[in-house]
C-alpha positions as CSV (number, residue, x, y, z in Angstrom):
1,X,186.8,200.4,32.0
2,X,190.3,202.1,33.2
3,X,193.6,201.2,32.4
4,X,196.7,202.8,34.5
5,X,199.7,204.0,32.5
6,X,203.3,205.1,33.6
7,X,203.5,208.4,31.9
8,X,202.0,210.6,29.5
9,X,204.5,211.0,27.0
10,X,204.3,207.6,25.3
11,X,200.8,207.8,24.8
12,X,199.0,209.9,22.1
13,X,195.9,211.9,23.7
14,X,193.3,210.7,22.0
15,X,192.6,207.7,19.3
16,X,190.0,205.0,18.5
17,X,191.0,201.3,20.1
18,X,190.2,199.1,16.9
19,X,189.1,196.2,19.5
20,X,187.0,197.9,21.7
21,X,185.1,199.9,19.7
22,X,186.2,202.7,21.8
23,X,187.1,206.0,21.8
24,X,190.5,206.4,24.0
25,X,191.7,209.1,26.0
26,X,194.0,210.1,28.8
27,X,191.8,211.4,31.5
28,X,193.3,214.7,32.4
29,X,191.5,215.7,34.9
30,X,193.6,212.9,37.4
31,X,196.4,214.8,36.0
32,X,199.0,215.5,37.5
33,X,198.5,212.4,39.8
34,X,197.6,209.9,38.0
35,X,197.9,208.8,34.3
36,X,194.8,206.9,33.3
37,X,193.1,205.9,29.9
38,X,189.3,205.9,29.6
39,X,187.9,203.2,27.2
40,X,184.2,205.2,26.1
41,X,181.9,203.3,23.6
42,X,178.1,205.3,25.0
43,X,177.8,208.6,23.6
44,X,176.3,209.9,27.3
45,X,179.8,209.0,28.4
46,X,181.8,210.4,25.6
47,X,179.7,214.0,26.2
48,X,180.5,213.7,29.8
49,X,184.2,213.9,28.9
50,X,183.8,216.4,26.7
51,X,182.2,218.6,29.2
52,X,183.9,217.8,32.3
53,X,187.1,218.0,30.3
54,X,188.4,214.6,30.5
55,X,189.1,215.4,27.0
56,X,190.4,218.6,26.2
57,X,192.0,221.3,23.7
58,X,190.3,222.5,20.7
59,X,192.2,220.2,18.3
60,X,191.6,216.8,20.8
61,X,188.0,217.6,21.1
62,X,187.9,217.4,17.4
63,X,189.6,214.1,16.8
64,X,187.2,213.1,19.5
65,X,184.2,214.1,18.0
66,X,184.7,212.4,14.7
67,X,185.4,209.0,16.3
68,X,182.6,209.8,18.4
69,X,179.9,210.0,15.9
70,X,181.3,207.3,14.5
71,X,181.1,205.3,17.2
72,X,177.6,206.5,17.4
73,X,176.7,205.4,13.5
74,X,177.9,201.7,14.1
75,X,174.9,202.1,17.0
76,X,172.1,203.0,14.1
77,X,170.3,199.8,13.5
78,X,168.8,200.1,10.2
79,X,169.1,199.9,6.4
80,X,167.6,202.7,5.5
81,X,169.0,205.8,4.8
82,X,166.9,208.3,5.8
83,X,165.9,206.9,9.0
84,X,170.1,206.4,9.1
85,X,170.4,210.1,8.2
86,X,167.9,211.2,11.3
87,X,169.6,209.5,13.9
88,X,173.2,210.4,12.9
89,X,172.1,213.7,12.8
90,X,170.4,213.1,16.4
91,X,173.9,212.3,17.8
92,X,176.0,214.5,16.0
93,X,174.2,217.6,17.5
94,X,174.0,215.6,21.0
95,X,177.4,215.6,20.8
96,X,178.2,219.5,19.3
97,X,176.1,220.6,22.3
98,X,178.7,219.6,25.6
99,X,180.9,222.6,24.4
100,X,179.7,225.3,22.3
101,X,183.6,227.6,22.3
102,X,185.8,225.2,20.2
103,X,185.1,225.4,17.3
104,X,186.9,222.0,16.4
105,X,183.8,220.0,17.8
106,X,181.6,221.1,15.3
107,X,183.8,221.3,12.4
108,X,184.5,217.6,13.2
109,X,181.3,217.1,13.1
110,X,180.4,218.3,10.0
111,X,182.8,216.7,8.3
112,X,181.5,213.8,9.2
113,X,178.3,214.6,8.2
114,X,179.7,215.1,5.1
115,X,180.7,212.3,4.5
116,X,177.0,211.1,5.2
117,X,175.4,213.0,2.6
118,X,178.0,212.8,0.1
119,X,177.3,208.4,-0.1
120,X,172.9,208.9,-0.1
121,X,171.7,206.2,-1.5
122,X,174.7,203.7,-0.5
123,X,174.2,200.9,2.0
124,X,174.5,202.3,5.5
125,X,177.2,199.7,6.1
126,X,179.3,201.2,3.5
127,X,178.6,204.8,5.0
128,X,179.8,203.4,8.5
129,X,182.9,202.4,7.3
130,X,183.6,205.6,5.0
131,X,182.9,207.3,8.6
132,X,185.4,205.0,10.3
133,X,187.7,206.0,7.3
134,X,187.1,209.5,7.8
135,X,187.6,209.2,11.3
136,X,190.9,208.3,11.4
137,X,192.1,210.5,8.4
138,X,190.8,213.3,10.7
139,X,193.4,212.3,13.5
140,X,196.2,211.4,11.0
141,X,195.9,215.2,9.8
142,X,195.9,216.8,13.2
143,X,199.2,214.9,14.0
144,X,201.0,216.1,10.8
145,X,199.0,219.8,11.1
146,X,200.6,220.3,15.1
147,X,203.8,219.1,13.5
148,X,203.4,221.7,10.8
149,X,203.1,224.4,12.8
150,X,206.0,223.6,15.0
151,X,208.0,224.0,11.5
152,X,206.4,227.2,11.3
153,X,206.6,228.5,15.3
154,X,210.5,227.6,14.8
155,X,211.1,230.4,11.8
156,X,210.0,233.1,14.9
157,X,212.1,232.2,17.5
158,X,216.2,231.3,18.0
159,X,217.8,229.1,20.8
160,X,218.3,229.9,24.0
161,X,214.6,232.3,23.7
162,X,212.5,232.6,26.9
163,X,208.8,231.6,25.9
164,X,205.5,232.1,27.5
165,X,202.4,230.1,27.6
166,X,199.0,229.9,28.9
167,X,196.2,227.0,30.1
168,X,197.5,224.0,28.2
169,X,197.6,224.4,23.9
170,X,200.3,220.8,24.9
171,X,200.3,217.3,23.4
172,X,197.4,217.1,25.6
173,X,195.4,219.2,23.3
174,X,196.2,217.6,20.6
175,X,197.2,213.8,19.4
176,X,200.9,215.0,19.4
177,X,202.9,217.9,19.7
178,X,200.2,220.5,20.3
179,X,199.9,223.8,18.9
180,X,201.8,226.1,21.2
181,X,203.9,223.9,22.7
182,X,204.8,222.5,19.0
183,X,207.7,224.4,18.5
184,X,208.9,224.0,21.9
185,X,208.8,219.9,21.3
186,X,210.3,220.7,17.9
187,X,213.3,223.0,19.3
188,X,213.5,220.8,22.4
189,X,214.6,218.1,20.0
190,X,217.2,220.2,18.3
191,X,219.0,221.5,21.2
192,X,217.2,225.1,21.2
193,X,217.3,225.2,25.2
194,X,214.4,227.2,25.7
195,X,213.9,228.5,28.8
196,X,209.5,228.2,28.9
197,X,207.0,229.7,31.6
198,X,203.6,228.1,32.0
199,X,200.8,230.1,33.5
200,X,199.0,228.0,36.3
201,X,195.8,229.4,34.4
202,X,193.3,229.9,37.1
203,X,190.5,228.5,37.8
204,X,191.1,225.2,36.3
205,X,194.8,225.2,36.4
206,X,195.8,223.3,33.0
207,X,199.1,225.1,33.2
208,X,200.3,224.0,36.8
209,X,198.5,220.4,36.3
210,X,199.0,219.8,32.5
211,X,201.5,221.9,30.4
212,X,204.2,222.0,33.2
213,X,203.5,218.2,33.7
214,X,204.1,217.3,29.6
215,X,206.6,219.6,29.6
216,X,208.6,218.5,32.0
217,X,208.2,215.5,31.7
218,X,210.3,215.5,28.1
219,X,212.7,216.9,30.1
220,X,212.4,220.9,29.0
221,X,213.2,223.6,31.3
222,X,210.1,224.7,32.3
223,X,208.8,227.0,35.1
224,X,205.8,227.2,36.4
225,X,203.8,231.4,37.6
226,X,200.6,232.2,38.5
227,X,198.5,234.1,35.8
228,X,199.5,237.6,37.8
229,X,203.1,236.9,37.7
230,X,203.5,237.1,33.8
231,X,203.7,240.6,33.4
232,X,206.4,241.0,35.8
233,X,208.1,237.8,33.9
234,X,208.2,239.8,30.6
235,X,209.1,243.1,32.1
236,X,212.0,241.7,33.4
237,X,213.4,240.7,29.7
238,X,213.1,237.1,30.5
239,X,210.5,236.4,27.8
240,X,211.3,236.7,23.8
241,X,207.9,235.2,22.7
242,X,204.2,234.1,24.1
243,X,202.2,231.4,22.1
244,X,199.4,230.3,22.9
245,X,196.8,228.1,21.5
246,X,192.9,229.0,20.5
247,X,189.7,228.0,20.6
248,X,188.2,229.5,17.8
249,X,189.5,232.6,15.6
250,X,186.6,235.1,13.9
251,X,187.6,236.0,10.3
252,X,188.7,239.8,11.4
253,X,191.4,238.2,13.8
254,X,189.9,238.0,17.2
255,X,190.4,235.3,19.3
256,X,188.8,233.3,21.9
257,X,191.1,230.9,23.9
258,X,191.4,229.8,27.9
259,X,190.6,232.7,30.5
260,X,193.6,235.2,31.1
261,X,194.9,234.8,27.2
262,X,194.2,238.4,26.6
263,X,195.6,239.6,30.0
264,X,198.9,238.1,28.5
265,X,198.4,240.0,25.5
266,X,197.8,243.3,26.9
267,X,201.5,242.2,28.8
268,X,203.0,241.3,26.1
269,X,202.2,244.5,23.9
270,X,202.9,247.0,26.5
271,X,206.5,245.2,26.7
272,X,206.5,244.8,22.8
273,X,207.0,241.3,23.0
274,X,206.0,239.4,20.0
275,X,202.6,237.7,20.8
276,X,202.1,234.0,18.5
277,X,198.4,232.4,18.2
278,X,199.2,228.6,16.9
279,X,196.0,228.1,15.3
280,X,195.4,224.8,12.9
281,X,193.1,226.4,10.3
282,X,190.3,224.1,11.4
283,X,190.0,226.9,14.1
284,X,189.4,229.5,12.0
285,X,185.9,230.7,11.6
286,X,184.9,232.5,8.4
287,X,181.3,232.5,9.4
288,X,182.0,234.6,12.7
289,X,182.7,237.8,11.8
290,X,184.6,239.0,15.0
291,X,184.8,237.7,18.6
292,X,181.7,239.7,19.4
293,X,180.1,237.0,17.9
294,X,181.7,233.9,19.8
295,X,180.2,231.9,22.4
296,X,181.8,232.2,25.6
297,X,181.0,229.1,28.1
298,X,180.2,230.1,31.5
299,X,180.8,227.1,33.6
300,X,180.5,226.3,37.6
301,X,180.6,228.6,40.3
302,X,182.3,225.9,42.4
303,X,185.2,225.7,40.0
304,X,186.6,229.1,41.7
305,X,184.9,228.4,44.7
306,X,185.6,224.9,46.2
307,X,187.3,222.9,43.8
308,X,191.1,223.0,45.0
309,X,190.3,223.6,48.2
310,X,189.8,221.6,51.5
311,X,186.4,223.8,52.4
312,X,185.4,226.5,50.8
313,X,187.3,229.6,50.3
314,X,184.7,232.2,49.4
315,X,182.0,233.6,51.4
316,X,178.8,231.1,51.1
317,X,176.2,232.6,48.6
318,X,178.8,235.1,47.3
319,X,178.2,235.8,43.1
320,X,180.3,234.0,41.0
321,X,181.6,235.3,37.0
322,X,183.3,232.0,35.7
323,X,184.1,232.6,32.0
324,X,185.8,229.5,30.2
325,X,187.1,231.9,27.9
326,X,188.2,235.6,26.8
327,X,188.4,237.1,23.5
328,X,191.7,238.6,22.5
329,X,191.5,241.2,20.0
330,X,192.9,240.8,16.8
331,X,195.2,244.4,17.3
332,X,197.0,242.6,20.2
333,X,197.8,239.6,18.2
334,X,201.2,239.6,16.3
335,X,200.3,236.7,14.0
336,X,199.3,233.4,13.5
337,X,201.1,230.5,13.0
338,X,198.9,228.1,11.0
339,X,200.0,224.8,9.3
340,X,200.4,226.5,5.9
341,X,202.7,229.4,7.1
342,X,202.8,232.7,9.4
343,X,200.1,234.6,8.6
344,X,200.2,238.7,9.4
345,X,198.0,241.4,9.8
346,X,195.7,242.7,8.2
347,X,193.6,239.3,9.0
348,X,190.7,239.2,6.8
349,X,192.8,239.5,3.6
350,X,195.2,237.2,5.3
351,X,192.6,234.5,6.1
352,X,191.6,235.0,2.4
353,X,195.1,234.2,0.8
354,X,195.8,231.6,3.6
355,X,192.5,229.4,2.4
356,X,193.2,229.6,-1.0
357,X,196.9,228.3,-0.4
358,X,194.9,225.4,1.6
359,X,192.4,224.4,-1.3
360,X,195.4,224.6,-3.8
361,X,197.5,222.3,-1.8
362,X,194.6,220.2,-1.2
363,X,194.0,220.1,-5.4
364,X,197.8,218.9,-5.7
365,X,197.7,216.3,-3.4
366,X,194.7,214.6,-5.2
């Protein structure tokens, strides 16, 4: 079931409709066209939009995922809990398998399972319900964490600053805010004037069809390059800062986000322009030592292909490389801006201290 809307910006990206049983999202891929919610209650349907990003960003496809396998335990038709415990399982690893890069969708997912093992032995209708609990606390966070690190992006940067970003790390990524563009939403409604350039971001073009849509839509000054273009943007003087969003960061600092992140980083080094991952530290990923390590999708040939076009605009049979991703190494990366603070090289230490700080605040606030 669809349900037209006016605009994007009164609309969170993601949440859970109570009444439906649903899991809600703007469908961006009839951006910048159309605005349209999607009302998903079958799991098929929610992996669909997972994978043909319907729903998208690292931090959205997390909130997703926990209503998602929620959605999927009120489906489990038994009282006990092993046979409970099997078929949640089933469907959370359904689920973790439409995307292996972002590593949101399976933290989200084991957080949930969490949840599942931590109440063994309870009534499974009790377990649902501490999943529906969990579901939501798991959206609630990723409002105030995107809202954090705008705080944080704002300490970096002064009004009037010429920013760069790339793909789409926008509200759309998020519930609100977003990662990179949080500071430009936070400075936007202080007066800051920033002047911002969006990448188009190739193949899929969530820069032209999604940032520089949000974006302008709040009424920011925003300009819109192709991915080639940046470099001659910076060298120009006309860019102070890049952020850009991630997908998931290994512990030593590397990074894997959209295609064309690192080309921006090579730029933005060789122009000594500072260089800003906005990473919530659900992204961060202690158990992958470097981005040797990560996953990188490889998706459709047609996506360069065909997709934009009329008729086809390669030669027929030609070979196709379509990474979803690149890894941007940690040397090129100025810092991070998490929701606890900036954090600065060297990384691994860094990550240390910065998790420590997280379970501390976490102790207070119990």
């Amino acid at each position: 079931m669809e349900e037209k809307r006016k605009t994007i910006g009164e609309y969170d990206t993601v949440w859970l409709e109570e009444e439906r049983h649903a899991l809600a999202i703007i469908d961006q891929t009839r951006l910048p066209g159309e605005t349209e919610i999607l009302y998903l209650t079958e799991q098929k349907d929610i992996w669909n939009a997972i994978y043909l990003l319907q729903v998208r960003g690292a931090p959205a496809i997390g909130v997703a995922a926990g209503i998602a396998v929620y959605l999927a335990a009120r489906q489990i038709h038994t009282g006990d809990y092993e046979e409970f415990y099997r078929e949640f399982r089933k469907a959370s690893d359904y689920l973790n398998s439409s995307r292996p890069t972002a590593v949101n969708l399976s933290w989200a997912l084991k957080r949930q399972e969490r949840v599942v093992k931590a109440m063994r032995g309870r009534p499974v209708p009790e377990i649902v319900e501490a999943l529906h609990r969990e579901a939501l606390k798991i959206r609630e966070e990723d409002i105030q964490v995107c809202r954090a690190i705008g705080e944080n992006g704002l300490t970096l940067v002064k009004p009037g600053d010429g920013l760069l970003t790339h793909c789409n790390a926008g509200k759309l990524a998020a519930v609100r805010y977003g990662t990179a563009t949080a500071p430009m939403y936070l400075g936007h409604e202080r007066g800051y004037h920033f002047r911002i350039f969006a990448d188009e971001t190739r193949p899929l073009l969530q820069g032209a069809r999604l940032t520089a849509c949000e974006l302008q839509e709040a009424g920011m000054d925003v300009t819109l390059i192709c991915d080639n273009m940046s470099a001659a943007v910076m060298r120009s003087g006309r860019v102070n800062a890049v952020f850009v969003g991630c997908d998931r960061v290994a512990a030593n600092g590397d990074t894997a986000n959209k295609i064309g992140t690192s080309m921006a980083a090579l730029a933005a080094k060789r122009y000594g322009i500072p260089f800003y991952v906005c990473a919530p530290t659900s992204t961060i990923d202690m158990d992958t030592p470097s981005g040797k390590e990560i996953c990188i999708e490889e998706r459709k040939p047609e996506e360069i292909t065909d997709m934009w076009y009329e008729k086809p605009m390669a030669p027929k049979g030609v070979k196709v490389c379509n990474p979803a991703f690149d890894v941007t190494d940690s040397d090129l990366i100025t810092a991070f801006v998490t929701e606890y603070g900036v954090v600065r090289p060297p990384y691994p230490e860094a990550f240390r201290e910065l998790f420590l700080k997280k379970e501390l605040k976490k102790s207070q606030s119990y």
